[in-house]
One Martini backbone bead per residue (centre of mass of N, CA, C, O) as a GRO file, in nm:
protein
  437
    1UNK     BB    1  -2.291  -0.386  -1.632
    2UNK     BB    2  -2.370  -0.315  -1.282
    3UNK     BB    3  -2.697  -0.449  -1.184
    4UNK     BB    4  -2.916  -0.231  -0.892
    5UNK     BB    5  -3.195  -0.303  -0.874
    6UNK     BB    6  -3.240  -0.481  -0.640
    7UNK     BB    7  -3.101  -0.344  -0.432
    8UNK     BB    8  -3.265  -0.055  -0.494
    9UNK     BB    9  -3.511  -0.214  -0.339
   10UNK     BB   10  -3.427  -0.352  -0.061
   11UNK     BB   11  -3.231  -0.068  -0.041
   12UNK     BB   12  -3.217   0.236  -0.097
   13UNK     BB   13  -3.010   0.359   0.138
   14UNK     BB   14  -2.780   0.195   0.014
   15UNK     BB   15  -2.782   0.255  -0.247
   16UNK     BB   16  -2.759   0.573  -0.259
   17UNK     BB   17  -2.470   0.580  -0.135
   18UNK     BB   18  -2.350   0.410  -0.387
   19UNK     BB   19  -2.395   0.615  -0.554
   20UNK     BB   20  -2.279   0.876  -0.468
   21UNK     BB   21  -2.035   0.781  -0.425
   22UNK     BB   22  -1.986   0.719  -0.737
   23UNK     BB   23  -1.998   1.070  -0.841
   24UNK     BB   24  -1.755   1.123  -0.687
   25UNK     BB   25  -1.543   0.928  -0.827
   26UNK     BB   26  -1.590   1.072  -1.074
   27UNK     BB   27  -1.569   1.417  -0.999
   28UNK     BB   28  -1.283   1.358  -0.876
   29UNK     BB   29  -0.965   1.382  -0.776
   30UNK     BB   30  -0.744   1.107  -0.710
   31UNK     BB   31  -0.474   1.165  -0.405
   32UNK     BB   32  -0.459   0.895  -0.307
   33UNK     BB   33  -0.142   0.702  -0.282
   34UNK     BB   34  -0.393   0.410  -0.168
   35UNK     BB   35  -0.545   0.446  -0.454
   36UNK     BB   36  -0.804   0.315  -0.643
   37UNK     BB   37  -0.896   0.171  -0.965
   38UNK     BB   38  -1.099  -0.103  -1.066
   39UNK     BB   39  -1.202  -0.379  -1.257
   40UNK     BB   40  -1.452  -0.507  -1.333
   41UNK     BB   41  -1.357  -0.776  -1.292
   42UNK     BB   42  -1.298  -0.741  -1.008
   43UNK     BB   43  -1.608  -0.658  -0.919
   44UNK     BB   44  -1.742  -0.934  -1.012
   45UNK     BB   45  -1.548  -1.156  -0.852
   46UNK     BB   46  -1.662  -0.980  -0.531
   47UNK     BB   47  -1.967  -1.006  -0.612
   48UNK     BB   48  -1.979  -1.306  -0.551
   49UNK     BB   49  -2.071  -1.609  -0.442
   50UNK     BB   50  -1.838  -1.700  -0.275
   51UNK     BB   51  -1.905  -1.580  -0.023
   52UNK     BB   52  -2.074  -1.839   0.083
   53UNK     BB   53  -1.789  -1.967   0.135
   54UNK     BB   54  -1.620  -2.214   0.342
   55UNK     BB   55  -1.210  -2.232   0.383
   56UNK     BB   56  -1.079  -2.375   0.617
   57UNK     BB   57  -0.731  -2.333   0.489
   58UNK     BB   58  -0.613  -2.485   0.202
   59UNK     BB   59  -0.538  -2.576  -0.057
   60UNK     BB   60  -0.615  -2.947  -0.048
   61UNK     BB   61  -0.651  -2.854   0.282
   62UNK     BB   62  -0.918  -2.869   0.442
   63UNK     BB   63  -1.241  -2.847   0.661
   64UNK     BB   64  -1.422  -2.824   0.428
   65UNK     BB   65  -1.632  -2.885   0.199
   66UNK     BB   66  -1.662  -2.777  -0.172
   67UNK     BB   67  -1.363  -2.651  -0.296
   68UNK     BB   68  -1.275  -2.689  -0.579
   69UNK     BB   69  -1.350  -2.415  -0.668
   70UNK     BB   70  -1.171  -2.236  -0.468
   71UNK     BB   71  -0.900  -2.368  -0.498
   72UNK     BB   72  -0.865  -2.275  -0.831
   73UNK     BB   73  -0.870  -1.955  -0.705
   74UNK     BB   74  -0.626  -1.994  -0.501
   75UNK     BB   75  -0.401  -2.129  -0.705
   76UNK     BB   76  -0.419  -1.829  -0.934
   77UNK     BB   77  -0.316  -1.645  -0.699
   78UNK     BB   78  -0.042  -1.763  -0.604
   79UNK     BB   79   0.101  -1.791  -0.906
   80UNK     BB   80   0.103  -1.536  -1.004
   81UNK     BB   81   0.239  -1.385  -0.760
   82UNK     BB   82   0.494  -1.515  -0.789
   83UNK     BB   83   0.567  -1.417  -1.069
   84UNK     BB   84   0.517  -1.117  -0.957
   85UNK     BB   85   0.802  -1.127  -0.753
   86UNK     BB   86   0.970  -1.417  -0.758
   87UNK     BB   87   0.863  -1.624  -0.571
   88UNK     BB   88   0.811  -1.918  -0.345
   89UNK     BB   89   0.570  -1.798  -0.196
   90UNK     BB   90   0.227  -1.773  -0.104
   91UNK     BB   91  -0.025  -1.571   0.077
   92UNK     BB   92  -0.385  -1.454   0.013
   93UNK     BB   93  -0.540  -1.449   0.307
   94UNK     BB   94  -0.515  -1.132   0.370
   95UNK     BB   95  -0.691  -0.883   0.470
   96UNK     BB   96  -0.446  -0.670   0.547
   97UNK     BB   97  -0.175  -0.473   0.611
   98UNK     BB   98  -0.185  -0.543   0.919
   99UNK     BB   99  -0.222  -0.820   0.963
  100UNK     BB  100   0.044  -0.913   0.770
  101UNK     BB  101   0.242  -0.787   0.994
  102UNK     BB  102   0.136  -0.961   1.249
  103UNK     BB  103   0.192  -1.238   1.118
  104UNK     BB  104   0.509  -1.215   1.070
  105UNK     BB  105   0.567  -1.182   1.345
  106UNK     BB  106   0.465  -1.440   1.466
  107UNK     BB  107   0.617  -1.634   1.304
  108UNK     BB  108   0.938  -1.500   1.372
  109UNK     BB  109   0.846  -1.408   1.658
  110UNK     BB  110   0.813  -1.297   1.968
  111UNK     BB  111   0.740  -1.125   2.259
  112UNK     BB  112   0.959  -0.826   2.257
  113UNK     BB  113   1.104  -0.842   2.017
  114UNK     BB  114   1.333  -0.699   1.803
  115UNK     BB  115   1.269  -0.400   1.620
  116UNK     BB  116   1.358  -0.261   1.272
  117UNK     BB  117   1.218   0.065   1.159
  118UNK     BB  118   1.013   0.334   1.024
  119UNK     BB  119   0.901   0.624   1.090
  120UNK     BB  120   0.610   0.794   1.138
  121UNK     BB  121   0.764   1.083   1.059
  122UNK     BB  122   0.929   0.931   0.816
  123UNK     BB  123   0.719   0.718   0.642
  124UNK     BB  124   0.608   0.520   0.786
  125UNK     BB  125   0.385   0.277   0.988
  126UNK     BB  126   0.206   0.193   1.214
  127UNK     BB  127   0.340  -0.129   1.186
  128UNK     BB  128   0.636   0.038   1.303
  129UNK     BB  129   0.586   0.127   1.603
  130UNK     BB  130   0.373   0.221   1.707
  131UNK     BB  131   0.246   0.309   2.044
  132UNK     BB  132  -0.064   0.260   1.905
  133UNK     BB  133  -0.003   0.005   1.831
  134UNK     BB  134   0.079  -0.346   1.843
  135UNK     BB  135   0.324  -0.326   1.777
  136UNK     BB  136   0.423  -0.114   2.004
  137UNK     BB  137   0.340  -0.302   2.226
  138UNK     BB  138   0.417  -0.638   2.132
  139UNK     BB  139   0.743  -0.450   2.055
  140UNK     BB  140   1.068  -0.347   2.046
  141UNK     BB  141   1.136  -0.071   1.894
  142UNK     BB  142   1.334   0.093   1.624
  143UNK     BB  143   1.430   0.338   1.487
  144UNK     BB  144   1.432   0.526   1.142
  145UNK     BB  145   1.556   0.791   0.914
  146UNK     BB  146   1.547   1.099   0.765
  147UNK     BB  147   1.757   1.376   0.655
  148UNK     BB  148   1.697   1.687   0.701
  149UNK     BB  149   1.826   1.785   0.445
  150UNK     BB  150   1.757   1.557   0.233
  151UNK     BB  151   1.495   1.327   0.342
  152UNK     BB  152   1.687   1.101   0.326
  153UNK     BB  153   1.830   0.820   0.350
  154UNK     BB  154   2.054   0.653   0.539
  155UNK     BB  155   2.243   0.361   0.582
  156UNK     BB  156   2.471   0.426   0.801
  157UNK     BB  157   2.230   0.498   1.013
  158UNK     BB  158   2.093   0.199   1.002
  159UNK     BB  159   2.351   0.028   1.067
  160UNK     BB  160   2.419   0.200   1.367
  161UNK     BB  161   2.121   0.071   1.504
  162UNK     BB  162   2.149  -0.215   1.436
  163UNK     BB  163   2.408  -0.253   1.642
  164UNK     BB  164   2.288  -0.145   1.886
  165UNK     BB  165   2.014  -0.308   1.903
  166UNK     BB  166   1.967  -0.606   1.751
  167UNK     BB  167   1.763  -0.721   1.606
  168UNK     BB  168   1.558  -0.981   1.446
  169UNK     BB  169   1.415  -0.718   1.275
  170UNK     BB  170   1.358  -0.582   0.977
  171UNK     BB  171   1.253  -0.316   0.823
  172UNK     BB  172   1.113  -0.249   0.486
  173UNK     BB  173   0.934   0.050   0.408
  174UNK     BB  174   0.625   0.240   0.351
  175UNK     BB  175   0.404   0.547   0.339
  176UNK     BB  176   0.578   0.842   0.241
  177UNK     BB  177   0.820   0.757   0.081
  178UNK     BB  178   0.978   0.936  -0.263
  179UNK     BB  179   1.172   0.687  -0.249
  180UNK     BB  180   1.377   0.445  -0.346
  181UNK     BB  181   1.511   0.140  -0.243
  182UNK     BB  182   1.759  -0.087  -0.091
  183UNK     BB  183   1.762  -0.421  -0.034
  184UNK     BB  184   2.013  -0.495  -0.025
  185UNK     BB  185   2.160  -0.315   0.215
  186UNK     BB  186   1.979  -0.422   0.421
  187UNK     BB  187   2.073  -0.714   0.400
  188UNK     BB  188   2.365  -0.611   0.484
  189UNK     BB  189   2.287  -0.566   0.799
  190UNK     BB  190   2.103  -0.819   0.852
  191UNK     BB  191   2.376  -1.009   0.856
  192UNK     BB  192   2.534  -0.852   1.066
  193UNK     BB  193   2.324  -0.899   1.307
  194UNK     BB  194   2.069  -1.141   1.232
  195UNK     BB  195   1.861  -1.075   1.057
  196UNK     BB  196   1.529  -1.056   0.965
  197UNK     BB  197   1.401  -0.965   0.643
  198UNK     BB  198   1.164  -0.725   0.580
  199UNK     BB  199   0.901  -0.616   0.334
  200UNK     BB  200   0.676  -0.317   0.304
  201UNK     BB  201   0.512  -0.281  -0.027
  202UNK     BB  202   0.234  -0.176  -0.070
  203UNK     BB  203   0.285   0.077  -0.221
  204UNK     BB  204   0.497  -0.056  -0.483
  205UNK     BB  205   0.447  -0.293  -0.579
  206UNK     BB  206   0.375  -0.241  -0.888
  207UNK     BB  207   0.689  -0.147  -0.962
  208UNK     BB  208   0.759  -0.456  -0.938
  209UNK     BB  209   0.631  -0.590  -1.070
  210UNK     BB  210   0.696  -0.429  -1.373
  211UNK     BB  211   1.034  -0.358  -1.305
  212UNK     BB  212   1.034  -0.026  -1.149
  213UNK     BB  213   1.188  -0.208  -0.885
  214UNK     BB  214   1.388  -0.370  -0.677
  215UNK     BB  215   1.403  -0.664  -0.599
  216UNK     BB  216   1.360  -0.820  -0.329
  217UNK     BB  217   1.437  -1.100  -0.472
  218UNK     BB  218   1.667  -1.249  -0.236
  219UNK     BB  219   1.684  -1.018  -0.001
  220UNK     BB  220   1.442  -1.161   0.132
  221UNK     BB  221   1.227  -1.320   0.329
  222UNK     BB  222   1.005  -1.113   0.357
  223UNK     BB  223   0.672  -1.025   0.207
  224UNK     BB  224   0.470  -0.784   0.185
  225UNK     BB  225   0.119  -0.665   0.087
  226UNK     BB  226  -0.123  -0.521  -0.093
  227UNK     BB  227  -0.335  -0.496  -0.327
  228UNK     BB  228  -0.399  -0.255  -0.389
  229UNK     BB  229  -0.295   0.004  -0.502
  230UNK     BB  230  -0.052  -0.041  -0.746
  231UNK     BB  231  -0.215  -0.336  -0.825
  232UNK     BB  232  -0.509  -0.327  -0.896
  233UNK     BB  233  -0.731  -0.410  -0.649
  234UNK     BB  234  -0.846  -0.515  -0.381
  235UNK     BB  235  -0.906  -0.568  -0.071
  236UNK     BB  236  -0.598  -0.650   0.106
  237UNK     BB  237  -0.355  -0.910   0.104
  238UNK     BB  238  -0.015  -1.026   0.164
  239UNK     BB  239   0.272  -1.313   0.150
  240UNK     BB  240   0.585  -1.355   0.106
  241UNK     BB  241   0.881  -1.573   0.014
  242UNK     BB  242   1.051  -1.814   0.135
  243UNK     BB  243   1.089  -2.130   0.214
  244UNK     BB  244   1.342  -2.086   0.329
  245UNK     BB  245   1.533  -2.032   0.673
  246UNK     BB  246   1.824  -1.895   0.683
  247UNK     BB  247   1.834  -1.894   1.026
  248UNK     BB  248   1.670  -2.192   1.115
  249UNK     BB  249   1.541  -2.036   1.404
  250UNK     BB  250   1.741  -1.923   1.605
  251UNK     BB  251   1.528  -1.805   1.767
  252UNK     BB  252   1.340  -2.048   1.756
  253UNK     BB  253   1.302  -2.328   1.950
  254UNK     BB  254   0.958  -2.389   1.921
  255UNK     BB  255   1.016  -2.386   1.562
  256UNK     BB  256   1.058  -2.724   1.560
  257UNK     BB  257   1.071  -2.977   1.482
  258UNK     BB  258   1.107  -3.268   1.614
  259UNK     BB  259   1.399  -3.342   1.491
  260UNK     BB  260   1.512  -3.063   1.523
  261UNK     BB  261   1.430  -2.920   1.254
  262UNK     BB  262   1.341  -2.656   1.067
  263UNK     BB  263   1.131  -2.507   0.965
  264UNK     BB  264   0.959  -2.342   0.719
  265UNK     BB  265   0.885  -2.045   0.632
  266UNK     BB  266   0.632  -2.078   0.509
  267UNK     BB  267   0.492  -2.225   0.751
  268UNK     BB  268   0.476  -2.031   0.940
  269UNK     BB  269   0.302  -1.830   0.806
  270UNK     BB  270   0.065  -2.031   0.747
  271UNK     BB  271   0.028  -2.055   1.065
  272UNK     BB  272  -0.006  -1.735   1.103
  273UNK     BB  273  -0.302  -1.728   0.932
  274UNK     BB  274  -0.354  -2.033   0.945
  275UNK     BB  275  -0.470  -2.032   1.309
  276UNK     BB  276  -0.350  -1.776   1.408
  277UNK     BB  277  -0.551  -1.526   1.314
  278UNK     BB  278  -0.732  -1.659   1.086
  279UNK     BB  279  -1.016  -1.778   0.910
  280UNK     BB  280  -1.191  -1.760   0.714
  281UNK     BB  281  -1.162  -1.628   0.438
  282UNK     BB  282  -1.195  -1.494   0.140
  283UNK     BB  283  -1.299  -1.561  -0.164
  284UNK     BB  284  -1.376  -1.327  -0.343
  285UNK     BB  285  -1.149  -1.169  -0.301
  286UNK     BB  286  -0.939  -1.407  -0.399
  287UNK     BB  287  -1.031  -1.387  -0.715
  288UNK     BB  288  -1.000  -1.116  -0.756
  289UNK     BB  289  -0.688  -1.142  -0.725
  290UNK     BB  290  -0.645  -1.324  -0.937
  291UNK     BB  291  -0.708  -1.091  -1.130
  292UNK     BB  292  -0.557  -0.853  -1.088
  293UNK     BB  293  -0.287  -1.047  -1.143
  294UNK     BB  294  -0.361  -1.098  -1.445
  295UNK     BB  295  -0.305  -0.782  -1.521
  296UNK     BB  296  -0.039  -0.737  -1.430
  297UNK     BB  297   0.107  -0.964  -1.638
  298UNK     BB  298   0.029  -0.736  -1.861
  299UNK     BB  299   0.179  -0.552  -2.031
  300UNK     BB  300   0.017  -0.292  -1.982
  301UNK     BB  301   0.080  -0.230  -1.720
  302UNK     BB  302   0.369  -0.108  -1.738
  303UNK     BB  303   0.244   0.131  -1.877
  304UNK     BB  304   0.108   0.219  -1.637
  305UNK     BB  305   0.316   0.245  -1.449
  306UNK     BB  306   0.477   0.440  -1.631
  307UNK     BB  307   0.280   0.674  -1.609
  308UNK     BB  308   0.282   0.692  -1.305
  309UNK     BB  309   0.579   0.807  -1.289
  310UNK     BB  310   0.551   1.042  -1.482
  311UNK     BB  311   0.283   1.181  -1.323
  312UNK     BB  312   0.450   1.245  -1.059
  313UNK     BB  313   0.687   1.429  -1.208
  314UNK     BB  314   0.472   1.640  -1.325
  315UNK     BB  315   0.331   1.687  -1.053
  316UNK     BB  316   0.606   1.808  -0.888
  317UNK     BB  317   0.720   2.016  -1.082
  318UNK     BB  318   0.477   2.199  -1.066
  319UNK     BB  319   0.444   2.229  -0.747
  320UNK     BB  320   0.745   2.384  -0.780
  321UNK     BB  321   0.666   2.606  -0.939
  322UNK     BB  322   0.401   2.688  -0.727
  323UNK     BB  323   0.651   2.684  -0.436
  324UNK     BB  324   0.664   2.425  -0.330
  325UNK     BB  325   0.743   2.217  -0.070
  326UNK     BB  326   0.955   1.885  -0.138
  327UNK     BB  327   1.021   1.579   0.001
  328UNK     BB  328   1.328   1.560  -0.162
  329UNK     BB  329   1.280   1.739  -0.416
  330UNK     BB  330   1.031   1.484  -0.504
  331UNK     BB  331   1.021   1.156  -0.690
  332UNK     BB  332   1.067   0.775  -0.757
  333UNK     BB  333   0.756   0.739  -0.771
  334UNK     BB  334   0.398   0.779  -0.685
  335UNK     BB  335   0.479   0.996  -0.448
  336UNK     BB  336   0.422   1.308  -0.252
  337UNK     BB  337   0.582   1.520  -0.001
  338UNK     BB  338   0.410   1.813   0.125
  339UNK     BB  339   0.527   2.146   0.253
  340UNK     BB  340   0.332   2.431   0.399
  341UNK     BB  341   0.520   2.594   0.555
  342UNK     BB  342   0.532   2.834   0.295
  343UNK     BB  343   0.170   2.843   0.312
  344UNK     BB  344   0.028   2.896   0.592
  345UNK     BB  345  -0.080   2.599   0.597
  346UNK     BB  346  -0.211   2.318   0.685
  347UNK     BB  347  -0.332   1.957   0.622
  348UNK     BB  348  -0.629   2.001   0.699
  349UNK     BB  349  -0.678   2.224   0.548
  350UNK     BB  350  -0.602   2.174   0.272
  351UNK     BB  351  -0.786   1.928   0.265
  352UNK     BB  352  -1.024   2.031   0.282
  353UNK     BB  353  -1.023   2.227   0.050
  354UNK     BB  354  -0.971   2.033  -0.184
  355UNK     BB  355  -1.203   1.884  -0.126
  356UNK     BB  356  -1.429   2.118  -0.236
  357UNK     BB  357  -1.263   2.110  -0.501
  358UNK     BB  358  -1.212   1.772  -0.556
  359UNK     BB  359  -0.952   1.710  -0.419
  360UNK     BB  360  -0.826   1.445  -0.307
  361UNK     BB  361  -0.664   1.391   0.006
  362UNK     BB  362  -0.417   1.351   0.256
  363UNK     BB  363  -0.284   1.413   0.550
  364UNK     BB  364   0.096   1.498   0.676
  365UNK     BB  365   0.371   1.427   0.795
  366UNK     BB  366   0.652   1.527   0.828
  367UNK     BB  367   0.994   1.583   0.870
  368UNK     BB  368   1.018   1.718   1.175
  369UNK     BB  369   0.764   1.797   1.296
  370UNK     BB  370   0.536   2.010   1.500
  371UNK     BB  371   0.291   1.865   1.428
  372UNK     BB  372   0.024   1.723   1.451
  373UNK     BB  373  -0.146   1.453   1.322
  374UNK     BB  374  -0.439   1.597   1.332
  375UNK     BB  375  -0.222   1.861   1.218
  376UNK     BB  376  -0.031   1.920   1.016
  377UNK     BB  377   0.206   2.025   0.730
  378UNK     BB  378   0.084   1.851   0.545
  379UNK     BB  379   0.088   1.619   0.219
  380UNK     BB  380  -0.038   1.357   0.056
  381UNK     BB  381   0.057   1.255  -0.335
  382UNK     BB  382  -0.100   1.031  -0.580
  383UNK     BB  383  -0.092   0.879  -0.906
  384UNK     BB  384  -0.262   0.607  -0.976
  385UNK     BB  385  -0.613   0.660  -1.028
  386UNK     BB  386  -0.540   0.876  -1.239
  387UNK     BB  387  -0.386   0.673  -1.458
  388UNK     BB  388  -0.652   0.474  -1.463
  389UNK     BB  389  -0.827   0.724  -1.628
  390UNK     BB  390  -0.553   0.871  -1.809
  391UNK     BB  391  -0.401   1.099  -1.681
  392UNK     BB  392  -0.160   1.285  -1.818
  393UNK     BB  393   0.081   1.503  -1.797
  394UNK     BB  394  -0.056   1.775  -1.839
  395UNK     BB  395  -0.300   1.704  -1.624
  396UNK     BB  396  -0.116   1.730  -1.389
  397UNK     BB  397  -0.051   2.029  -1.421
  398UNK     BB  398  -0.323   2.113  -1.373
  399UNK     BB  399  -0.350   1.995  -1.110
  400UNK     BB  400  -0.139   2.192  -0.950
  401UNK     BB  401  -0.238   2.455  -1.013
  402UNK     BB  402  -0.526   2.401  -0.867
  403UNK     BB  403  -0.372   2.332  -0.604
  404UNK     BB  404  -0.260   2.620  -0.607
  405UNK     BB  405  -0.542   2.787  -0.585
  406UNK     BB  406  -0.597   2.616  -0.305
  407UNK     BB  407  -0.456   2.706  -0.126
  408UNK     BB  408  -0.361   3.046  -0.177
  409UNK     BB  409  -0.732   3.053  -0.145
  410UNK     BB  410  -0.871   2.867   0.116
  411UNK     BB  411  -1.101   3.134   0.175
  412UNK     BB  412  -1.237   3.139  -0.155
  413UNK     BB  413  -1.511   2.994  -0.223
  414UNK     BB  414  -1.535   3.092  -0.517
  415UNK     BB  415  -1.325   2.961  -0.584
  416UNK     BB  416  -1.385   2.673  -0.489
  417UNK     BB  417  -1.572   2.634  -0.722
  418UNK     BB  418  -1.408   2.720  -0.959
  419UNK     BB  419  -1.269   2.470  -0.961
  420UNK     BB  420  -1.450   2.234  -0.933
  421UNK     BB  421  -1.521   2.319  -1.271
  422UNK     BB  422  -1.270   2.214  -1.360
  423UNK     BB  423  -1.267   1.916  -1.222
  424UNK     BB  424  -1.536   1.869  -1.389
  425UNK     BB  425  -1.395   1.879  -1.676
  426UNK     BB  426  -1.159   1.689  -1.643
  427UNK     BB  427  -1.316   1.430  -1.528
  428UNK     BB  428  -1.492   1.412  -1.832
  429UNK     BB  429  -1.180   1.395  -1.998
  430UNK     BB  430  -1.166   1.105  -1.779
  431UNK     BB  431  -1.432   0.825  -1.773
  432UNK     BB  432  -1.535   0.665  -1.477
  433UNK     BB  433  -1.719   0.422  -1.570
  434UNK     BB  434  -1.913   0.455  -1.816
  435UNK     BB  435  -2.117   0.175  -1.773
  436UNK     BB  436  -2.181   0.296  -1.517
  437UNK     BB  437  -2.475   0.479  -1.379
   0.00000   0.00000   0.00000
């Protein structure tokens, strides 16, 4: 149990904040794709004294003395991470995945120099080129999507735009898209024009660590990701590689050794996190993180894995019996993109009245959507939180039924009450932190 009477005392306004938080995260069901919940022990590891130290460099060479144990547990995430994706080299020092995906650009390209990545109203992330973001400011992005009538990615399509553009950088990975990537088919893209390959997996990390989607490495030269999501860890990043720069740096001529030898893409990365972006680490994070990667290494994980794939095809089952039109007609993955178009409610609302009956999600556009992103046209919703709950195939149909009548009656008060006390009685036959009052 973790006790904060401590803080109940010193700052009431906060604790109870926190408090009233936890009440919510027990009682509702959560359905955003990029959420989880840890375990005690990584919130233990999050809560200590670790955050006193400044820790500006690496382990073993350092700027600030007294790190010999702040060095044990990041030289622990370190060798973890590398584990769990088959990895040549890991950086766990980025605090989230969008500083790591422009740590990633800094160290590999110029500014201005040209991305393939996938557009952001079908699938990709803010990070991927978005206008409003830095990527979209500091390079000059070219997109790819998913194909109209079937939702899916087109690999010729992606190769057509390869070749007309030249990238230096393809950019595979998604935030919203229900289906598996193939690294391979990337790779042979990014051969044919001379680009580096990067994926951001921070959503399917999990089913990666697992083995249950072909593995980046070695087809990839970076990946990113997020530590949360389906690693099931703190809110953080990381940077994967390999060491040596299969390009030789031939984009970068400044960034050659003296003897004009290619410096290692390793080298780049972590000159690009520090003390290129950031300085002083998180070390409670990165501790946290280092437990998190322990317990993703036990056959366990792989089992939670697969339940959470299992449950996101009973969940999208359902609510294709229940009328609704997912985009790709499915998903292979833990999330899947609903389009409300033919249920006459838009993405904000329904997220709304959701929210109202106890089921947290998020709006989100579809692909080819008409409607602004401040109000889609969707709903991205995705099975990881709830399946770390416990809730299995069963759970999910109930689940999808659930809201299958809070869209379909999303202005009858009374109802969305009625739902509310049914989803606060299936979150007690799957009671979250129970330890902890």
């Amino acid at each position: 149990m973790i006790d904060q009477e401590e803080l109940k005392n010193a700052d009431p306004h906060v604790y109870e904040a926190i408090k009233k938080e936890l009440g919510r995260q027990k009682n509702t069901v959560e359905l955003i794709a990029s959420e989880n919940f840890v375990s005690i022990p990584v919130l233990q590891a999050m809560g200590s004294w670790l955050t006193n130290k400044y820790s500006e460099g690496y382990p073993h060479k350092r700027y600030y003395g007294g790190n010999e144990y702040i060095d044990m547990t990041e030289d622990l995430a370190i060798e973890r991470a590398k584990l769990l994706f088959d990895a040549e080299h890991a950086n766990v020092q980025p605090h989230a995945g969008s500083q790591a995906n422009m740590e990633v650009y800094f160290a590999l390209l110029n500014l201005g120099d040209k991305i393939l990545g996938m557009s952001l109203d079908h699938g990709g992330h803010l990070t991927h080129g978005s206008p409003v973001n830095f990527s979209g400011k500091f390079y000059k992005f070219s997109s790819y999507g998913v194909e109209k009538e079937t939702g899916l990615l087109n690999m010729d399509n992606v190769r057509k735009i390869a070749l007309a553009e030249k990238p230096k950088l393809i950019l595979a990975g998604y935030s919203a898209y229900p289906r598996n990537i193939d690294f391979k088919e990337y790779r042979e893209i990014a051969d044919e024009v001379g680009a580096y390959l990067m994926a951001d997996v921070a959503h399917f990390a999990g089913m990666i660590a697992a083995r249950k989607h072909q593995m980046p490495f070695p087809h990839c030269d970076v990946v990113t990701t997020t530590t949360h999501k389906t690693l099931r860890g703190p809110r953080g990043a990381m940077i994967l590689s390999q060491s040596e720069d299969r390009l030789h740096n031939e984009h970068h001529p400044d960034k050659k050794l003296k003897d004009g030898s290619p410096k290692k893409l390793s080298s780049l990365i972590d000159s690009a996190v520090f003390p290129g972006m950031q300085g002083g680490p998180m070390d409670h994070v990165i501790a946290a993180k280092a437990v998190a990667f322990g317990e993703d290494l036990k056959p366990e994980f792989k089992t939670y894995i697969e339940q959470v794939l299992k449950n996101a095809k009973a969940l999208a089952e359902s609510l294709m019996d229940h009328g609704f039109k997912l985009v790709s007609d499915g998903t292979d993955n833990h999330l899947m993109l609903v389009d409300l178009t033919n249920k006459n409610i838009s993405g904000k609302q329904a997220e709304t009245a959701l929210d109202q009956a106890g089921i947290t999600c998020n709006k989100n556009m579809v692909p080819f959507d008409q409607r602004s992103p401040f109000d889609p046209s969707g709903i991205r919703l995705g099975t990881p939180a709830l399946t770390t709950r416990g809730f299995m195939e069963s759970d999910m149909k109930s689940v999808g039924e659930l809201i299958s009548k809070v869209v379909d009656n999303h202005e009858d008060k009374a109802n969305l009450e009625k739902v509310r006390a049914e989803i606060t009685e299936l979150c007690s036959n799957h009671p979250l932190y129970p330890e902890i009052q």
